[in-house]
N, C-alpha and C positions, 0 to 999 in steps of 0.2 A: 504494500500500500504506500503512496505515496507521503510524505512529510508536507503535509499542505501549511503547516504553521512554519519550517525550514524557505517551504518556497515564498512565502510574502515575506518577509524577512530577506530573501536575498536579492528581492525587488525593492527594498525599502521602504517596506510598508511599519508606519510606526506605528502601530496596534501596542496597547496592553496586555496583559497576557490576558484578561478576561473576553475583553474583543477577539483574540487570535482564536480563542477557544468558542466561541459565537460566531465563528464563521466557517472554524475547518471542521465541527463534528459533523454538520450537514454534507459536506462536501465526499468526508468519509461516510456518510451513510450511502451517498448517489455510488461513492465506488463501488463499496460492498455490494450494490442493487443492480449494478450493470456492468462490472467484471465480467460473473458467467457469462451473459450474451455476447459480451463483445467475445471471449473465447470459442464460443460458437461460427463468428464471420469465418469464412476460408476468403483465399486471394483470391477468387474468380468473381467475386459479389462484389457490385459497384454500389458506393453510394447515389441516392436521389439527391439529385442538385436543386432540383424545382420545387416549388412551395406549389400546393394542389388544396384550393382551397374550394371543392365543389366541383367534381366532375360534371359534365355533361351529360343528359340524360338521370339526372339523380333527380 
Protein backbone atom coordinates (compact mmCIF):
# COMPACT_ATOMS: atom_id res chain seq x y z
CA UNK A 1 0.00 0.00 0.00
CA UNK A 2 1.08 3.14 -0.66
CA UNK A 3 2.42 5.84 2.20
CA UNK A 4 -0.17 8.55 1.20
CA UNK A 5 0.90 10.78 4.29
CA UNK A 6 5.15 10.11 2.99
CA UNK A 7 3.66 11.25 -0.54
CA UNK A 8 2.07 14.81 0.41
CA UNK A 9 4.88 15.56 2.51
CA UNK A 10 7.28 15.11 -0.26
CA UNK A 11 5.09 17.43 -2.28
CA UNK A 12 5.16 19.95 0.49
CA UNK A 13 2.03 19.65 1.76
CA UNK A 14 2.17 21.34 5.25
CA UNK A 15 -0.60 19.33 6.96
CA UNK A 16 -0.60 18.53 10.71
CA UNK A 17 -0.60 15.37 11.51
CA UNK A 18 -4.31 15.39 12.29
CA UNK A 19 -5.03 16.75 8.76
CA UNK A 20 -2.47 14.13 7.06
CA UNK A 21 -4.60 11.47 8.89
CA UNK A 22 -8.12 13.15 7.56
CA UNK A 23 -7.00 12.66 4.35
CA UNK A 24 -4.85 9.59 3.75
CA UNK A 25 -7.34 6.82 5.78
CA UNK A 26 -9.84 7.52 2.81
CA UNK A 27 -7.47 7.31 0.20
CA UNK A 28 -6.30 3.85 1.82
CA UNK A 29 -9.70 2.80 2.07
CA UNK A 30 -10.28 3.47 -2.01
CA UNK A 31 -6.88 1.25 -2.28
CA UNK A 32 -7.98 -1.56 -0.32
CA UNK A 33 -11.43 -1.35 -2.48
CA UNK A 34 -9.95 -1.32 -5.88
CA UNK A 35 -6.48 -3.02 -5.69
CA UNK A 36 -8.27 -6.57 -6.49
CA UNK A 37 -9.99 -5.04 -9.66
CA UNK A 38 -7.30 -3.33 -10.88
CA UNK A 39 -5.28 -6.99 -10.51
CA UNK A 40 -7.89 -8.22 -12.54
CA UNK A 41 -7.09 -5.79 -15.85
CA UNK A 42 -4.70 -7.89 -18.39
CA UNK A 43 -2.61 -5.77 -21.03
CA UNK A 44 -5.15 -6.31 -23.87
CA UNK A 45 -8.12 -4.03 -22.13
CA UNK A 46 -8.06 -0.53 -23.03
CA UNK A 47 -9.38 2.18 -21.12
CA UNK A 48 -12.70 4.25 -22.07
CA UNK A 49 -11.44 7.68 -22.87
CA UNK A 50 -15.03 9.03 -23.52
CA UNK A 51 -17.46 10.25 -20.98
CA UNK A 52 -21.01 8.41 -22.03
CA UNK A 53 -23.57 10.24 -20.44
CA UNK A 54 -26.95 8.70 -22.08
CA UNK A 55 -26.62 6.60 -24.92
CA UNK A 56 -29.00 6.73 -27.64
CA UNK A 57 -31.96 4.82 -27.85
CA UNK A 58 -32.18 4.73 -23.94
Amino acid sequence: MKNWAGIAQAHGLALSAGELDRLTQPLAALEVTFRPWVKQLTPDMEPDLELHLGEEGE
